[in-house]
Residue, then its C-alpha position, 0 to 999 in steps of 0.5 A: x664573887x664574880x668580876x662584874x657584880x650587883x649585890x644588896x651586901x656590903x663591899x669589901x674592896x679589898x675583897x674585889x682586888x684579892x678577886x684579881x690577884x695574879x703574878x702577872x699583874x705588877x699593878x690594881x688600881x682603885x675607885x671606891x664610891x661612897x655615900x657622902x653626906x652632902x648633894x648640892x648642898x642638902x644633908x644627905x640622910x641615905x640613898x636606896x639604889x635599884x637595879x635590874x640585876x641582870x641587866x646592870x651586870x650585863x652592861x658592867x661587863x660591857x663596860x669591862x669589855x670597852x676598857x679592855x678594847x681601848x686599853x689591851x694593856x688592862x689584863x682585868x676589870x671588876x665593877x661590884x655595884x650596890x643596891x638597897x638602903x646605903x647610910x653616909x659613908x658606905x661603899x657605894x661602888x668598887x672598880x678595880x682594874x689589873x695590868x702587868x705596868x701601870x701607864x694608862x692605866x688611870x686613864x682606863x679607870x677614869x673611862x670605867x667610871x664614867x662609862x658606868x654613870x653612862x650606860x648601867x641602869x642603876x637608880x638612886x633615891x636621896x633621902x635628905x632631912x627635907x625631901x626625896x629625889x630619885x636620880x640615875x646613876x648619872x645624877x641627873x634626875x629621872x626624867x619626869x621625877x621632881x624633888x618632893x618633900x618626905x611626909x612619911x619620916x616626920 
């Protein structure tokens, strides 16, 4: 398991934080995505994410290389994002963040969040009871896209 990753496997954030066990680290902090079941109040059915992996992966690291910039503090940073069919509930994402005291450390993990939605070429298609929509990480729709009903799972 790498520090920054893409993967069509399930995520174990529990997994991910093992990845930064280290003496010297006193605190982990956590954000864990998941599927919800509602966008603008529409019943989610399931997303698909897609990704060029390597070039995701690149940008996560970027992404940990801004946090350990502004916070030198932050010892680690691991980002695993998902890709493929993900049911309501699933883990969409884990970012974990390590430091030796935990002072700004939310701040850092609030930024890696954010910065992720930014930069990392990540799309996602929802799939609701009553049409499609493809969005970037962001959740803007894709430029050019526009909701449109699924005729095929009907």
């Amino acid at each position: 398991m790498t520090l920054f990753e893409i993967t069509p496997e399930p995520l174990s954030a529990d997994a991910v934080i093992a990845r930064l066990a280290d003496p010297a680290n006193g605190a982990v902090v956590t954000f864990v995505g998941v599927v919800r079941g509602e966008t603008d109040g529409r019943a989610v059915r399931y997303l698909e994410y897609e990704a060029y992996p390597e070039m995701a992966e690149e940008t996560l690291r970027q992404v940990g290389r801004e946090v350990q910039e502004r916070w030198p503090t932050i010892r680690e940073v691991a980002i695993h994002h998902r890709v493929g069919r993900l049911e309501v509930g699933e883990t969409a994402v884990v970012i974990a963040l390590s430091a030796a005291h935990r002072p700004e450390m939310f701040d850092a993990l609030h930024y890696a969040i954010d910065r992720l939605k930014e930069i990392v070429l990540i799309w996602k298609k929802e799939v609701w009871a009553d049409g499609i929509e493809w969005r970037s990480e962001s959740g803007s729709p894709m430029p050019g896209s526009f909701p449109y009903l699924d005729t095929e799972s009907h």
